[in-house]
C-alpha positions as CSV (number, residue, x, y, z in Angstrom):
1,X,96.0,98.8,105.0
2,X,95.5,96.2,102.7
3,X,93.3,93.2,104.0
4,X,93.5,93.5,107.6
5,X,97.4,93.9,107.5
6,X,98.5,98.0,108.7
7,X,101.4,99.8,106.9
8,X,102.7,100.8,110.2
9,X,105.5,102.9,108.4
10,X,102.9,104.4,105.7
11,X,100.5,105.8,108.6
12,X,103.9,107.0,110.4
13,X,104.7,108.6,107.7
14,X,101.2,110.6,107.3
15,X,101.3,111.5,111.0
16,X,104.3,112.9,111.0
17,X,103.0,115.8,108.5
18,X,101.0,116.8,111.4
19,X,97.5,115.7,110.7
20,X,94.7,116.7,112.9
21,X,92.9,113.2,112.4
22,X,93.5,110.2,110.4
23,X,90.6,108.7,108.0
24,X,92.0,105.3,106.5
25,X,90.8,104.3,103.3
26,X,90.3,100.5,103.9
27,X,90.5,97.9,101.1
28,X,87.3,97.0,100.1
29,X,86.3,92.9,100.9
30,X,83.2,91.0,101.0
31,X,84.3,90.9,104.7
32,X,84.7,94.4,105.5
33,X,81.5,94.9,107.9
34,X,83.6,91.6,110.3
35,X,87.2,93.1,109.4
36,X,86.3,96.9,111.1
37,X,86.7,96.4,114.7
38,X,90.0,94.8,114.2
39,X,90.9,97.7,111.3
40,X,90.5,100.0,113.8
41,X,92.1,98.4,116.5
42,X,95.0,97.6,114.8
43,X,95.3,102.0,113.4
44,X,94.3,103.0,117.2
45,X,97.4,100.6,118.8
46,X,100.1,102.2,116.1
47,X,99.2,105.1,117.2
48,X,99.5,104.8,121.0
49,X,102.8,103.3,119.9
50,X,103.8,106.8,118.2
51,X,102.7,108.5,120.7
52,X,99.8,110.3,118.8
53,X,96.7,109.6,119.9
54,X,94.5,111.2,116.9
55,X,90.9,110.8,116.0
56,X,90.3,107.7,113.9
57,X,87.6,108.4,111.2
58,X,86.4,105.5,109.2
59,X,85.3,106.5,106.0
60,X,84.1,105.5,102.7
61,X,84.1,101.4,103.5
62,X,82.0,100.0,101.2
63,X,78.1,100.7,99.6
64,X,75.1,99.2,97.8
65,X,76.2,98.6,94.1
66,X,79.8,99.2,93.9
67,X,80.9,96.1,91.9
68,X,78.2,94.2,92.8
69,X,78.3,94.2,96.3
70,X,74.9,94.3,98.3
71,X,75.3,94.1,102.2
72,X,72.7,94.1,104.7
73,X,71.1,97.1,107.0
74,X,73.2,94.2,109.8
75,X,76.2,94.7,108.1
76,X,76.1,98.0,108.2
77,X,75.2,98.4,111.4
78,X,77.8,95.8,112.5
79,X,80.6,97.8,111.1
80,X,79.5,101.4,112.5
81,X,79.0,99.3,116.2
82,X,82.6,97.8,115.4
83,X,83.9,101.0,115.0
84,X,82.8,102.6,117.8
85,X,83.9,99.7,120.2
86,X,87.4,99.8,119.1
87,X,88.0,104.0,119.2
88,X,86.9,105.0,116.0
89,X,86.1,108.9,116.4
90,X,83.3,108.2,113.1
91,X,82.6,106.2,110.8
92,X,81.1,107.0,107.7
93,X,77.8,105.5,106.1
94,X,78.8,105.6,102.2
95,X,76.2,105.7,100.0
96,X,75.8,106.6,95.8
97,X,72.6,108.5,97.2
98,X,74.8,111.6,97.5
99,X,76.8,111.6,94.2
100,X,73.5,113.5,92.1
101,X,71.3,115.8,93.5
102,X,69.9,117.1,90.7
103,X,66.8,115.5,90.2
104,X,65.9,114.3,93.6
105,X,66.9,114.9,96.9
106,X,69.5,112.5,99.0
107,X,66.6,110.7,100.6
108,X,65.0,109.8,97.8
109,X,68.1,108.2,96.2
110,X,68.8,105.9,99.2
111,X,68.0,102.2,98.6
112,X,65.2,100.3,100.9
113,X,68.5,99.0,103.0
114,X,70.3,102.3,103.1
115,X,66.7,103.7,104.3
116,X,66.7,101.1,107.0
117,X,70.4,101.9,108.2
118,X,69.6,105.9,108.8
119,X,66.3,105.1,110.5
120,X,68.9,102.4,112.9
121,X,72.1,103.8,113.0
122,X,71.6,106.1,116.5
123,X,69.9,103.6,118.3
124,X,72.5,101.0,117.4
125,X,75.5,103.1,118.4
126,X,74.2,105.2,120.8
127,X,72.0,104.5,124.1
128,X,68.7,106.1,124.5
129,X,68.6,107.4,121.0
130,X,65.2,106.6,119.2
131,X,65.1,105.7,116.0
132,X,65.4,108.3,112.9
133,X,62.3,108.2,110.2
134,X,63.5,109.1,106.8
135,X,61.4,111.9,104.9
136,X,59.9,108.9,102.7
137,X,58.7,106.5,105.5
């Protein structure tokens, strides 16, 4: 996908090697929190249209830092609710916290808004969840 545009014939293509799930790599905007309901939409309705109806995981959309971009824990959130109202199976929260472990542990590398997402994230996307307290709050 590039933008919001699908490669209807590239994701054919991967489907037809007989993948389990598929886990698009969307192109990175200063949108991309708006542009994931209709990402998913659009993967979900090629799909129906191949008569595959696989698992959509969203992964690895965008994070604190990567050339300069700095989103909000609302962002976030909007993009994880956006992919759950249009099918996704997951979506993943991407985060540098993960990338060294060696001094610290993962939740001391997360950011104040990264902190903010975990302790939000279940009781955004899912009803009657309570909130999650990091190991640092």
């Amino acid at each position: 996908m590039r933008g919001n545009t699908l490669n209807p014939e590239r994701l054919t293509q991967e489907v037809k090697t007989g993948v389990d799930l598929v886990a698009p790599h969307f192109t990175r905007n200063p949108k991309w929190y708006s542009d994931t309901g209709t990402r998913v939409a659009q993967t979900k309705e090629h799909l129906r249209s191949i008569n595959r109806n696989l698992p959509v995981y969203v992964q690895e959309d965008h994070r604190n830092g990567w050339r300069g971009g700095e989103f909000t824990k609302e962002q976030f959130l909007q993009a994880a609710q956006e992919a759950k109202a249009n099918g996704a199976a997951g979506w993943v929260f991407h985060t540098a916290a993960g990338f060294s472990l060696i001094d610290r542990e993962f939740f001391a590398e997360l950011d104040a808004t990264e902190r903010q997402v975990i302790q939000k994230l279940g009781s955004v996307i899912f009803a009657n969840s309570t909130a999650y307290n990091t190991p640092s709050d």
